[in-house]
Each structure stands twice: as C-alpha cells, then as structure tokens.
LOSELUM-981982 format. One record per residue (C-alpha): residue number from 0; residue in three letters; chain; x, y, z. Coordinates in steps of 0.05 Angstrom, whole numbers, plus 5000, padded with zeros to 4 digits. Layout:
+-----+-----+----+------+------+------+
:   i :  aa : ch :    X :    Y :    Z :
+-----+-----+----+------+------+------+
: NUM : ALA :  A :    X :    Y :    Z :
...
+-----+-----+----+------+------+------+
This chain:
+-----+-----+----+------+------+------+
:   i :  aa : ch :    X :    Y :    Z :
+-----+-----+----+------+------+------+
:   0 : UNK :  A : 4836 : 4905 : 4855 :
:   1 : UNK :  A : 4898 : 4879 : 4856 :
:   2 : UNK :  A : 4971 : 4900 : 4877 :
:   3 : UNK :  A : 5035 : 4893 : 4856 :
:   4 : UNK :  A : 5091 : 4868 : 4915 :
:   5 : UNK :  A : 5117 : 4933 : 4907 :
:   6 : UNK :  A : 5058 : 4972 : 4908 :
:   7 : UNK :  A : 5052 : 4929 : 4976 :
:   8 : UNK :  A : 5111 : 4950 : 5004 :
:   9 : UNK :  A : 5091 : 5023 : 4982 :
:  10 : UNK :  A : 5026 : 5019 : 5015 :
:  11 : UNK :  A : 5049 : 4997 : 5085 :
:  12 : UNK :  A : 5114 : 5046 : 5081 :
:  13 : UNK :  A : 5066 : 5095 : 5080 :
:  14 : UNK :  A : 5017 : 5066 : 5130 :
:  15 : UNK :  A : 5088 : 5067 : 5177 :
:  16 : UNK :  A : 5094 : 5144 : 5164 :
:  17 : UNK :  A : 5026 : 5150 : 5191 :
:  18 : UNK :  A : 5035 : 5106 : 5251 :
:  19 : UNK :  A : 5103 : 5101 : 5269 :
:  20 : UNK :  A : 5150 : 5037 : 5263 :
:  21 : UNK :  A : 5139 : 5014 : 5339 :
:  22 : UNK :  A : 5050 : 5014 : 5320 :
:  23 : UNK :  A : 5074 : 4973 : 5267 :
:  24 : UNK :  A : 5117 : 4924 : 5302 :
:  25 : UNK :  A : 5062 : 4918 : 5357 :
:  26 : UNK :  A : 5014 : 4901 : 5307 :
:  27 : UNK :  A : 5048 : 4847 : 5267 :
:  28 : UNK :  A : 5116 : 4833 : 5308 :
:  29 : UNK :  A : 5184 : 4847 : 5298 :
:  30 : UNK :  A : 5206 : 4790 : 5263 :
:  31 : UNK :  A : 5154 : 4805 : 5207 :
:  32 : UNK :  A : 5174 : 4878 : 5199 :
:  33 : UNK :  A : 5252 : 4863 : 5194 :
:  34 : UNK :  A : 5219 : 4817 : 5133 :
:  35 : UNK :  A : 5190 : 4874 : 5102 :
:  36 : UNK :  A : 5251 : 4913 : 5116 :
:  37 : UNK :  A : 5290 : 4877 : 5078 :
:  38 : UNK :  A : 5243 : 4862 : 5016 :
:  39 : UNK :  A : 5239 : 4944 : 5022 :
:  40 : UNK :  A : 5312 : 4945 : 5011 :
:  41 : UNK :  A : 5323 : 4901 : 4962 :
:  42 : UNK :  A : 5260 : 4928 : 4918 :
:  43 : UNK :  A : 5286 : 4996 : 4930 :
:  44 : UNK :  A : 5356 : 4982 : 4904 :
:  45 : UNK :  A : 5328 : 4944 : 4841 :
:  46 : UNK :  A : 5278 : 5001 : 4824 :
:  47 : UNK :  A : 5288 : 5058 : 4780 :
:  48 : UNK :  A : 5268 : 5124 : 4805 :
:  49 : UNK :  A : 5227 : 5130 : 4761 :
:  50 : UNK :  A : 5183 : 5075 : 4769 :
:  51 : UNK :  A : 5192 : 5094 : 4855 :
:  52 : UNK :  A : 5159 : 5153 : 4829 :
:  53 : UNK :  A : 5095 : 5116 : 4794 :
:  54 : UNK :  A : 5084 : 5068 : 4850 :
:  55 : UNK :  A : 5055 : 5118 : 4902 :
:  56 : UNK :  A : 4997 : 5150 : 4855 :
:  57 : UNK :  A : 4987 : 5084 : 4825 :
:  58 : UNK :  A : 4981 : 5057 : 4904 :
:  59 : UNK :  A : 4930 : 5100 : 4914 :
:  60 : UNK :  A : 4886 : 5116 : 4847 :
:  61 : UNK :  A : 4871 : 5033 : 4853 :
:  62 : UNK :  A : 4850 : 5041 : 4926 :
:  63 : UNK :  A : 4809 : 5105 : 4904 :
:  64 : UNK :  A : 4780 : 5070 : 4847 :
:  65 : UNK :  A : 4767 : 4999 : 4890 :
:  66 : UNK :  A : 4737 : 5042 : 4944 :
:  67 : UNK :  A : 4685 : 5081 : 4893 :
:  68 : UNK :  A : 4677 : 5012 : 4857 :
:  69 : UNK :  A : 4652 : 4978 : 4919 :
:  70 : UNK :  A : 4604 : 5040 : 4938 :
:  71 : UNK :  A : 4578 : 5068 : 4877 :
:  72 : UNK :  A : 4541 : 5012 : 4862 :
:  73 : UNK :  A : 4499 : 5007 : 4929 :
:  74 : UNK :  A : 4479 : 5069 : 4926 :
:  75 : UNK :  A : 4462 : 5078 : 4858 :
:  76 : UNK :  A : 4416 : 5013 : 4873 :
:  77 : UNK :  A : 4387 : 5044 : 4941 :
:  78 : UNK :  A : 4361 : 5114 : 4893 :
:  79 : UNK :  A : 4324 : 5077 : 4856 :
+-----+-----+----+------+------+------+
C-alpha cells in the first residue's frame, strides 16, 4: 500500500484528533510537528475542496484494504 504526502498528512491529522497535539509532540518532538504544520498548511491552501474531501475515505479504504490484504491470506491458509 502506498500513500500519497497528502494522504500522510491526512492520516496523522487525524491520528492528532485522537490523541491530542501535546501526545503528538511527545512522541516525535516539537520541531518535527511545526514541520508537519507547515506542510499541512501549505497542502491545505493548494488543495481543492474537493479533492480535501477524497483524501479522508481514500486514507482509510487503503488502510482497510492493506489490513484485510495482510490477514486474509493467513487465515485462508490456516483452514485448510
């Protein structure tokens, strides 16, 4: 599976609504996150709404898909 940088971006702004921005900052520092920050910024501003819009589902039918990828295969194998 792979994402797009602003699938990336996506992915962690909504790993940051689960956590919070300080669980985020512990984990990978602040000099790191005001990185992000800004590539959030700047891909937000160069981004349609539209395409904001397709970047969430798209986020998380790949992750869906990688995660039933990876598994359906072992346990189709252990049935048999």
């Amino acid at each position: 599976m792979e994402l797009t940088k602003e699938e990336k971006i996506v992915l962690i702004s909504m790993v940051t609504d689960c956590l919070d921005v300080e669980a985020l900052i512990e984990l990978c520092g602040k000099e790191t996150i005001s990185k992000l920050d800004v590539l959030s910024i700047d891909m937000v501003g160069n981004t349609t709404p539209n395409k904001m819009n397709e970047i969430g589902p798209s986020v998380v039918k790949k992750l869906v898909n990688s995660i039933l990828d990876d598994e359906l295969p072992t346990r189709l194998e252990g049935s048999e």
